[in-house]
C-alpha positions in Angstrom: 0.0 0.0 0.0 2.7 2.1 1.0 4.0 1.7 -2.4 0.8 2.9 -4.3 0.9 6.2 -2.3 4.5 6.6 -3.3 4.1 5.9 -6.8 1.0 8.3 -6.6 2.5 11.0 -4.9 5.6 11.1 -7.3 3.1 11.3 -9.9 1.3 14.2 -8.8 4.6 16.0 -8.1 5.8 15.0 -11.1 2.6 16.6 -12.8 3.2 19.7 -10.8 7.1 19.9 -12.5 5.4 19.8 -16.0 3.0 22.4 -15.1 6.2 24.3 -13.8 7.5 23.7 -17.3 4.4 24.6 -19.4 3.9 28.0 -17.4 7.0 29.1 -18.9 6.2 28.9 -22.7 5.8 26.9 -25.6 9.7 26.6 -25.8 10.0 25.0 -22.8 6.8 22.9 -23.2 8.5 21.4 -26.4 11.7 20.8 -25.0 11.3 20.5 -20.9 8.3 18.3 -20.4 9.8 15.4 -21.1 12.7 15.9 -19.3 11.1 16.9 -16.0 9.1 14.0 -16.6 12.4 11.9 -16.7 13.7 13.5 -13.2 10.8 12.0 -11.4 13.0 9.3 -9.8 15.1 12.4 -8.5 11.8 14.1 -6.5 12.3 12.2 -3.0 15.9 13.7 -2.8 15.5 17.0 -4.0 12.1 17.7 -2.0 14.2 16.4 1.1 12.4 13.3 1.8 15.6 11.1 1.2 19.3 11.3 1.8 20.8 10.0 -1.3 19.3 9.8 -4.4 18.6 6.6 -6.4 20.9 5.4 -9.1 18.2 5.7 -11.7 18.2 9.7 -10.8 21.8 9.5 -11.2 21.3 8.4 -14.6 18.6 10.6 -15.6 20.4 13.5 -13.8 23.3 12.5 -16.0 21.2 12.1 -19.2 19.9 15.5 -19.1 23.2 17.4 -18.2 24.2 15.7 -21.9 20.8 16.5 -23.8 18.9 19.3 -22.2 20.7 20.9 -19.3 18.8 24.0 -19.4 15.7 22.3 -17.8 17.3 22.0 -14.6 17.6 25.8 -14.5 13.4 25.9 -14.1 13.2 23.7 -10.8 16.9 25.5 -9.4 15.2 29.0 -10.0 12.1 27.8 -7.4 9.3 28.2 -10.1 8.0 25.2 -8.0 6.9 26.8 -5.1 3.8 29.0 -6.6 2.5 25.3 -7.7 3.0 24.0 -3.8 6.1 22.3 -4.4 9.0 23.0 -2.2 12.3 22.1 -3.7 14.9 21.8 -0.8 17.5 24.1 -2.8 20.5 22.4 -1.1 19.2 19.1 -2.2 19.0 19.8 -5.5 22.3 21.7 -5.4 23.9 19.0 -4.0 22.3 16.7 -6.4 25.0 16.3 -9.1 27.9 16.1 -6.4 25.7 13.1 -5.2 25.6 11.6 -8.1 28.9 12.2 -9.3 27.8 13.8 -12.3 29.4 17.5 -13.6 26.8 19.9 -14.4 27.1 22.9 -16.2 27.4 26.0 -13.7 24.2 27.8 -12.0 25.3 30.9 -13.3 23.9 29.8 -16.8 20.3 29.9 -14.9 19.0 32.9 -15.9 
């Protein structure tokens, strides 16, 4: 049961993330849904709710830094928080050190 209400919950946060996505354009509704969709296995680490991420966030983390790596910019920059979710910033800062992946710097996050 436990499970269910997991698997639900990261799919209405997910959900949320592609909302995030679609508010900002059709650009980024083209080229960031998908992507955000592909982070879900990354939400329980960067909303705080677990210590070290999974190795399937890993590899999505390190999928996007090669495809799309301006998506991460839109949950870094807290558009989440108008839409109820609360992105632990030091989670997901500390997200690519985690996984051991090299991301492109925040300063490109405009």
């Amino acid at each position: 049961m436990a499970a269910k209400t997991m698997n639900g919950a990261t799919i209405i946060v997910a959900t949320l993330m592609i909302a995030m996505c679609l508010r900002k354009g059709a650009l980024a509704q083209s080229s960031c849904t998908n992507v955000l969709t592909s982070m879900s296995p990354c939400l329980d680490y960067i909303l705080g709710n677990s210590s070290t991420p999974s190795s399937s966030c890993c590899s999505q983390l390190a999928n996007v830094v090669r495809s799309q790596p301006q998506c991460l910019c839109q949950v870094l920059n807290g558009g989440g928080s108008s839409l109820g979710i609360n992105v632990n910033q030091t989670q997901a800062m500390a997200l690519p050190t985690a996984c051991n992946v090299e991301t492109p710097p925040t300063s490109r996050c405009n």
